[in-house]
N, C-alpha and C positions, 0 to 999 in steps of 0.2 A: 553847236548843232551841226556846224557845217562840216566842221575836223572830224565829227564823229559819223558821219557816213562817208565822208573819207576812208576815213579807218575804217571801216564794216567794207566797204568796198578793195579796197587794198589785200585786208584778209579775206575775204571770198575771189578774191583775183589770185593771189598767193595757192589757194586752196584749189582753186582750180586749175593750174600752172601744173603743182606737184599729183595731182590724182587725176586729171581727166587728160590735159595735154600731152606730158611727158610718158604715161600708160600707153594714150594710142598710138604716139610716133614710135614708143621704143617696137611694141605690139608689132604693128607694120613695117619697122627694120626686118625684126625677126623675120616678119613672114617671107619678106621678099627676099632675107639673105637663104632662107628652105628652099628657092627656088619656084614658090609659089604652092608649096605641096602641103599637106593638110590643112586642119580648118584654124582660121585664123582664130577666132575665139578664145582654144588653147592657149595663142603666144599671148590672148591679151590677157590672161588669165596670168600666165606667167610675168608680164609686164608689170602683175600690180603684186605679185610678190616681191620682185626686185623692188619697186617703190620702197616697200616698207621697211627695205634692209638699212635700217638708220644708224646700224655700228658699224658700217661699211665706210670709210672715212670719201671712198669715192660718190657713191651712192648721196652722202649726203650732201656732197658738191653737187653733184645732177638735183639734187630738187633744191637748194638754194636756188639755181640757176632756171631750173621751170619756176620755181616761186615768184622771181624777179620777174623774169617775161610776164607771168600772168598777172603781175600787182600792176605790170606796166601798161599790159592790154586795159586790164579794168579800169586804173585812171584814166587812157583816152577814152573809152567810152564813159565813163561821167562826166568828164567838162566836156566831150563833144555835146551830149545830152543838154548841159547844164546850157553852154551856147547857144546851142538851136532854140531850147523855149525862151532862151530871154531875147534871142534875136524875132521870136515869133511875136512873143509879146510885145515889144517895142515897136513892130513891123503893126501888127492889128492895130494898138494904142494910136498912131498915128493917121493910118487908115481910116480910124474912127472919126478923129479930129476932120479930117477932109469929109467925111460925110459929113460933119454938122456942121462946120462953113458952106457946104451948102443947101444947106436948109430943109426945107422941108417939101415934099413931093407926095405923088400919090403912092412909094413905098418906101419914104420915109416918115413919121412925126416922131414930134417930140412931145413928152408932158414932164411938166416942175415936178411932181410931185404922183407914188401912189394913193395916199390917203391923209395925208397933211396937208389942210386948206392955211396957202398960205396968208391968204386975205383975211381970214377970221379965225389964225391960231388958233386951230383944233380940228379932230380927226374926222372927215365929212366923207361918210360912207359912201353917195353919190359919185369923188372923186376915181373909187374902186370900180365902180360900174365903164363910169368915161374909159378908163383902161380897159375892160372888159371889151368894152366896144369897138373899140379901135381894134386891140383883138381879132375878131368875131367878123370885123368889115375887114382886112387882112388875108384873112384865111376865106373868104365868100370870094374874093377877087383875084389878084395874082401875089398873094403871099406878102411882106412887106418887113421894115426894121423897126423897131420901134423904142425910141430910148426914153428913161424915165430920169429923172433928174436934171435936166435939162429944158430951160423955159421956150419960149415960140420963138426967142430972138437968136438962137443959137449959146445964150448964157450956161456954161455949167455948173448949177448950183448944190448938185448932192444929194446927199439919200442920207444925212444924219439926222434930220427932224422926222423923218421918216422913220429910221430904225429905232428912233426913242418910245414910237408906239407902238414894237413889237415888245413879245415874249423872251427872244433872242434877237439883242440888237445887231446885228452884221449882216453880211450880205448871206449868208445860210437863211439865216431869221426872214429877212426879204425874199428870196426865193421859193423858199417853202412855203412863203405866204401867199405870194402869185401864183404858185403853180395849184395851192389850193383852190384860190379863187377861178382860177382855170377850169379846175375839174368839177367845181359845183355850178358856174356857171355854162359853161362852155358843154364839157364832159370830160372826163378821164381819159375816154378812147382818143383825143383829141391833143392830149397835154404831151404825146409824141411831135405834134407837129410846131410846138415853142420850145426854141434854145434859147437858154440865159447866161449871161456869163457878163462881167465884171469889167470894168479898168477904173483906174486910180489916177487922179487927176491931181496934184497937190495933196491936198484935205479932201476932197470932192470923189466919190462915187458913183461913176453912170452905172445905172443897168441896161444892155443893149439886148432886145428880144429880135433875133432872128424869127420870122413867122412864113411855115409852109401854107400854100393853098391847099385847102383842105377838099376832100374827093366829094365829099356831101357837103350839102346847104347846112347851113348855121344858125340856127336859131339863140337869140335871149330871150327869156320869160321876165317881164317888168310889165307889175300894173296888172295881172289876169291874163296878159296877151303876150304871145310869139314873135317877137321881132325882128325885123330882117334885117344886116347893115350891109354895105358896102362900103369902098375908095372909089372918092370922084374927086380926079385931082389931087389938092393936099387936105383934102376933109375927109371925114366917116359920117355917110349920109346912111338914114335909113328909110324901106322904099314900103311903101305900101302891098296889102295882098296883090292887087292888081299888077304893080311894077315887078313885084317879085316873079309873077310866074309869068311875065314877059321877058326877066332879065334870065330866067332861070331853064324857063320852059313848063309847062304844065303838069308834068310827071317826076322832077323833078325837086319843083317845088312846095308841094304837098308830102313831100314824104322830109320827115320830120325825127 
């Protein structure tokens, strides 16, 4: 896989070497050996007639030679490319570790699990909500991270007993799952303000949820009733009507 966008790379660097590179420098020779007079267009017009004169044993040396240059361009921009994300990734992967050494705050937690109760081996819908909430108290207060796979001790134990109770086991399957539960809980308009994204731990898969504070109050529906949560500290407390339109304000809170 790897050799083979290589190769697509090299040929489309080649390709562009001989028809776009070598067209506009000859193009712009021309113009400027006229002395700068008519419209350049023409000579680039002219430019890419020459190009094609491929019985021209000169000719075919000049785009050997743009060829090369541009397979050369396009290889450094692939492994430049290729570098940068894996130095990226290895940079965040790290960075992640140092957030979970230290633990947990009012915008960090952690949860073992979204919906595999590890205590009682099997899939405990309640578990979905806890995530909801945390959520929901995140986005009410000043935004927060939130990883899943990972126990209260800083342990990172995974997301494979987890993806065994998807549709699609992988982190797609996961993600798609959350962001559903997002949108049915939380709301759709809302599921802009959660970023998901992945790292790879050994065997082990954290999901690390980036979470915006959100411009309006957040309501959960559980039980018949509207629920308010907030972060106090390293918890997701939730506050009563009275506490809410104290912590919110009384026009803001009512609106729903």
């Amino acid at each position: 896989m790897q050799r083979r966008k290589i190769g697509i790379w090299l040929l489309a660097g080649f390709a562009f070497g001989v028809f776009i590179l070598q067209p506009l420098g000859l193009s712009l020779f021309l113009f400027d050996r006229s002395g700068d007079s008519g419209h350049w267009p023409s000579y680039l017009g002219e430019a890419f007639e020459t190009v094609w004169g491929f019985t021209d044993v000169d000719q075919v040396l000049k785009n050997l030679l743009f060829g090369i240059l541009g397979s050369s361009l396009a290889l450094m921009v692939f492994f430049r490319k290729k570098i940068f994300q894996l130095n990226r990734k290895r940079m965040d992967g790290q960075t992640l570790l140092e957030l979970i050494k230290k633990g947990e705050n009012d915008l960090v937690e952690f949860k073992s699990s979204l919906r595999w109760d590890l205590r009682q081996s099997k899939v405990n819908k309640q578990l979905e909500f806890v995530i909801i909430k945390t959520i929901a108290g995140f986005m009410n207060t000043n935004g927060g991270n939130l990883l899943i796979g990972v126990d209260d001790n800083g342990n990172i134990l995974g997301l494979n007993q987890d993806f065994d109770t998807l549709k699609k086991p992988d982190t797609d399957g996961f993600e798609q799952y959350l962001m559903q539960l997002v949108s049915l809980k939380v709301g759709a308009h809302l599921c802009m303000a959660v970023n998901v994204s992945f790292y790879r731990y050994g065997e082990n898969d954290v999901c690390y949820i980036e979470i915006a504070p959100a411009k309006i109050p957040v309501y959960l529906s559980q039980d018949g009733r509207s629920r308010f949560y907030i972060r106090t500290g390293n918890a997701t407390r939730e506050l009563d009507l009275p506490e809410a339109i104290l912590y919110l304000g009384k026009e803001k809170a009512l609106y729903n």
